[in-house]
C-alpha positions as CSV (number, residue, x, y, z in Angstrom):
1,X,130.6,101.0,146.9
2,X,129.1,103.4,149.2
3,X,125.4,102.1,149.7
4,X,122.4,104.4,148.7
5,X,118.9,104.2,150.6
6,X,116.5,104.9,147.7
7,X,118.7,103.5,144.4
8,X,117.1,105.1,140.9
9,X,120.3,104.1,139.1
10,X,122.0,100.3,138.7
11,X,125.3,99.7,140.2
12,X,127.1,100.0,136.7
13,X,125.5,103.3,135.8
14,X,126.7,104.5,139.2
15,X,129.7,103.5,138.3
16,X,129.9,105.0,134.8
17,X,128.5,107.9,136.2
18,X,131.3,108.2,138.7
19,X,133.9,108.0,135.7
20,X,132.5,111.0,134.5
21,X,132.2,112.8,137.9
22,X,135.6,112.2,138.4
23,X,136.7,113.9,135.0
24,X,134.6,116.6,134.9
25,X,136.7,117.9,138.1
26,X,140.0,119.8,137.2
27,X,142.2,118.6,140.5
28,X,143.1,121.9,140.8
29,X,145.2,123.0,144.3
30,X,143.1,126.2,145.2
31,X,145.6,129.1,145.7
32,X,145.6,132.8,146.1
33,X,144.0,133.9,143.2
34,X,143.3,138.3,141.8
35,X,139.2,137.2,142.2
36,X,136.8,134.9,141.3
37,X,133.9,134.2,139.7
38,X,131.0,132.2,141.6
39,X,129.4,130.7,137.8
40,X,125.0,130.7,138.6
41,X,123.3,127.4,138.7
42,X,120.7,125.3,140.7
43,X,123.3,124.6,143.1
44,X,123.3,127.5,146.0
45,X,126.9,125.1,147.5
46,X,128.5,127.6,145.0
47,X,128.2,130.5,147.2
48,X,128.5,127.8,150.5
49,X,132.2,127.1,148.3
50,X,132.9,130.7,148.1
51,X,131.9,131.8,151.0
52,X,134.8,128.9,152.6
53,X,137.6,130.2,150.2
54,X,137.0,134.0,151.2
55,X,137.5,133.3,154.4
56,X,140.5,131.1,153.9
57,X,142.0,134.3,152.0
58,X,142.1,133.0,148.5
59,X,140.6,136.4,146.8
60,X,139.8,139.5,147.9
61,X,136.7,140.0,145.6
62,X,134.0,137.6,144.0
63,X,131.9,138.5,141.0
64,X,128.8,136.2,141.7
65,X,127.4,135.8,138.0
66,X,123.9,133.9,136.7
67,X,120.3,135.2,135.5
68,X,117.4,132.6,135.5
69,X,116.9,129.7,133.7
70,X,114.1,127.7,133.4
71,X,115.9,125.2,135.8
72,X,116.3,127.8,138.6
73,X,113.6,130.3,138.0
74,X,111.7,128.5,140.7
75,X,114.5,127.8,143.4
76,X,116.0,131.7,142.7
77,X,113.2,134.0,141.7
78,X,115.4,137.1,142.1
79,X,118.6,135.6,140.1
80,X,121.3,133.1,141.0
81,X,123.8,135.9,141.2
82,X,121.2,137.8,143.8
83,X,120.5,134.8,145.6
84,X,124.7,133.4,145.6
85,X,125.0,137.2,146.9
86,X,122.8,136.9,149.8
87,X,123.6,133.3,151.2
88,X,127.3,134.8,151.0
89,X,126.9,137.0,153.2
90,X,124.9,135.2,155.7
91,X,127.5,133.1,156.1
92,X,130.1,136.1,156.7
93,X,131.4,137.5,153.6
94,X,131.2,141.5,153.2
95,X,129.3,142.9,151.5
96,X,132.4,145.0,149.5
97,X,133.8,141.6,149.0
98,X,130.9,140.9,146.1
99,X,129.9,142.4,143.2
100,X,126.7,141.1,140.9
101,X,126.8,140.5,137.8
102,X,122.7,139.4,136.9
103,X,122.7,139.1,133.3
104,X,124.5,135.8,132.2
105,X,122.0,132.9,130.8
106,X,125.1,130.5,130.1
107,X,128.8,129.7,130.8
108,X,130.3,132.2,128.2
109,X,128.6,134.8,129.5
110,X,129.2,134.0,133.0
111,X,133.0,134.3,131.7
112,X,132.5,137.8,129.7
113,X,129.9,139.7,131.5
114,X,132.1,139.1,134.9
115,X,135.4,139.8,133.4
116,X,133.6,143.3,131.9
117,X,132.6,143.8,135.5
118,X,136.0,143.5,137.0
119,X,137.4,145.7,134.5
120,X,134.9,148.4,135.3
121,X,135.6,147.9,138.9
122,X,139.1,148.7,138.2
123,X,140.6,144.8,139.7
124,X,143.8,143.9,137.8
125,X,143.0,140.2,136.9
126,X,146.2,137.8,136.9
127,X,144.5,134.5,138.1
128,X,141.3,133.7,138.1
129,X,139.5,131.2,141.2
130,X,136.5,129.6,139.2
131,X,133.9,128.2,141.4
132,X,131.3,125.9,140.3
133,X,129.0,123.0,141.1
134,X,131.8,119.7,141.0
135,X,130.9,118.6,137.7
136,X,131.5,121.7,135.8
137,X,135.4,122.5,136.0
138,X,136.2,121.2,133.4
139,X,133.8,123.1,131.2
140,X,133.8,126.4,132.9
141,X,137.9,126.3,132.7
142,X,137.6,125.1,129.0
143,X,135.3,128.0,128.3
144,X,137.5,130.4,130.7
145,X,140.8,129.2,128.5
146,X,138.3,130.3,125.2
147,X,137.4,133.5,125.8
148,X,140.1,134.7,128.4
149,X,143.7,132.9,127.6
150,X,145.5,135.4,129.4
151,X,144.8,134.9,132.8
152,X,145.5,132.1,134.9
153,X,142.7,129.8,135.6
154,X,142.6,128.0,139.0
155,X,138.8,125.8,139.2
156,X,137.3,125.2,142.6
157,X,133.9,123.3,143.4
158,X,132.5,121.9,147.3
159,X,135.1,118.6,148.1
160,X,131.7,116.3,147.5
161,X,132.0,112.8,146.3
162,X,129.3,111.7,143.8
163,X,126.9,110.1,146.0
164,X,127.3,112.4,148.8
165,X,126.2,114.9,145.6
166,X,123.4,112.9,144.8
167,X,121.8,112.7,148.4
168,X,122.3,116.4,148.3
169,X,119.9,117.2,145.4
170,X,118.0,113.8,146.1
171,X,116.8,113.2,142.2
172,X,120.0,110.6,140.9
173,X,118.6,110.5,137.2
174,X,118.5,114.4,137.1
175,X,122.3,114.3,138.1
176,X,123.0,112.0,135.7
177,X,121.5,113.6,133.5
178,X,123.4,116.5,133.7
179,X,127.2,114.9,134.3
180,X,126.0,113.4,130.9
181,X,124.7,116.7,129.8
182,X,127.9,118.3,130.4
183,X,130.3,116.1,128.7
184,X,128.5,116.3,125.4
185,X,129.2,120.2,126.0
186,X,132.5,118.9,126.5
187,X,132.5,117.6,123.3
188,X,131.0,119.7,121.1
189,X,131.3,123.2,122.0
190,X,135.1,123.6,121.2
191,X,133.5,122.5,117.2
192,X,131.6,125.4,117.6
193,X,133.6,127.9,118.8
194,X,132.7,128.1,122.5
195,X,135.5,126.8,124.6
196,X,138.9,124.7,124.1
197,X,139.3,121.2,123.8
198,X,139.5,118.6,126.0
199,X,140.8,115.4,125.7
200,X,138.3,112.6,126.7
201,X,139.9,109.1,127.6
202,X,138.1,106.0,126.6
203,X,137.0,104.9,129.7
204,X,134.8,108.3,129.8
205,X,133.7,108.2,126.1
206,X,132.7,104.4,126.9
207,X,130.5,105.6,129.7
208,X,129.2,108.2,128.6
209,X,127.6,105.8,125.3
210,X,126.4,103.8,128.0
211,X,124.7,106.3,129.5
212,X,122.6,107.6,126.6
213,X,121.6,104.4,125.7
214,X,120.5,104.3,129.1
215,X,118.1,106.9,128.5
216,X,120.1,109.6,130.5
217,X,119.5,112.2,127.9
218,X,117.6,114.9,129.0
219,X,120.5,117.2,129.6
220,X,121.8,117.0,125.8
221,X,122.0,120.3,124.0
222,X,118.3,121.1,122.0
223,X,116.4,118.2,124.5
């Protein structure tokens, strides 16, 4: 196990935590793709992620999508979408290469408010390249496959391993937190109308229990 300088979290909730990590991400081979969507969050390696598969020629056009929230207002004043835009193209994208769509306050509208964008822009949308933080593939292509089941959904994220992700933000119980967070979406949302199902394998169910009797709970939907 790779060894961590300031620990916050025991060995076996790293580990649990690393169960879920590994499930939330699709394993998706990224391919040549009509656009894709750049999905607003705390985590500016979205646009870094985009900003890699532009150049490598996976999409001609990226609809960078994400208002505020209270848990970015701070680091993005101006908007995710604004702020993906602008570290995008410092790191060489063009500018015709992004639209903005500033609006969206959570995944299903990243998913609709893009896809109306595209369509005003006139881009014929086949296959989609969804790009996220690495622990939300799975829930931005279950709410993708919800609200857009025609096209074809291809999910990207930065190649991180967990605790190269957790040095990265540098708060391990906020990351845990939120893989935890993110499964309960998981779970719940296709119940309420939000997104597909996924299938959760024991392993990850048993974790994730573990977890929230841990105390890692601050993600969960109404906390």
């Amino acid at each position: 196990m790779p060894e961590r300088a300031q620990r916050q979290i025991s060995d076996e909730q790293f580990r649990d935590a690393t169960l879920i990590w590994n499930y939330h991400q699709m394993g998706h081979e990224v391919r040549p793709c009509s656009a894709a969507i750049g999905l607003g969050s705390h985590d500016l390696g979205v646009a870094t992620r985009a900003a890699e598969l532009h150049r490598a020629g996976l999409f001609p056009l990226v609809v960078f999508s994400g208002g505020n929230s209270p848990t970015t207002r701070a680091r993005f004043p101006r908007g995710e979408a604004v702020h993906y835009r602008e570290h995008a193209l410092s790191l060489g994208v063009p500018d015709a290469a992004v639209l903005v769509e500033p609006r969206a306050a959570n995944t299903g509208q990243n998913i609709a408010f893009s896809r109306e964008l595209l369509a005003g822009a006139g881009v014929e949308v086949e296959s989609l390249l969804l790009i996220s933080k690495p622990y939300m593939e799975r829930r931005s292509y279950a709410t993708c496959r919800k609200l857009w089941p025609a096209v074809d959904v291809v999910c990207a994220s930065e190649p991180l391993e967990l605790d190269d992700y957790l040095k990265s933000i540098g708060d391990e119980k906020l990351v845990v937190d939120m893989l935890v967070g993110d499964l309960q979406r998981l779970i719940e949302y296709p119940k309420l109308g939000f997104a597909v199902e996924q299938d959760v394998p024991g392993d990850v169910q048993g974790a994730y229990a573990r977890l929230l009797r841990a105390g890692f709970d601050s993600r969960l939907i109404g906390a």
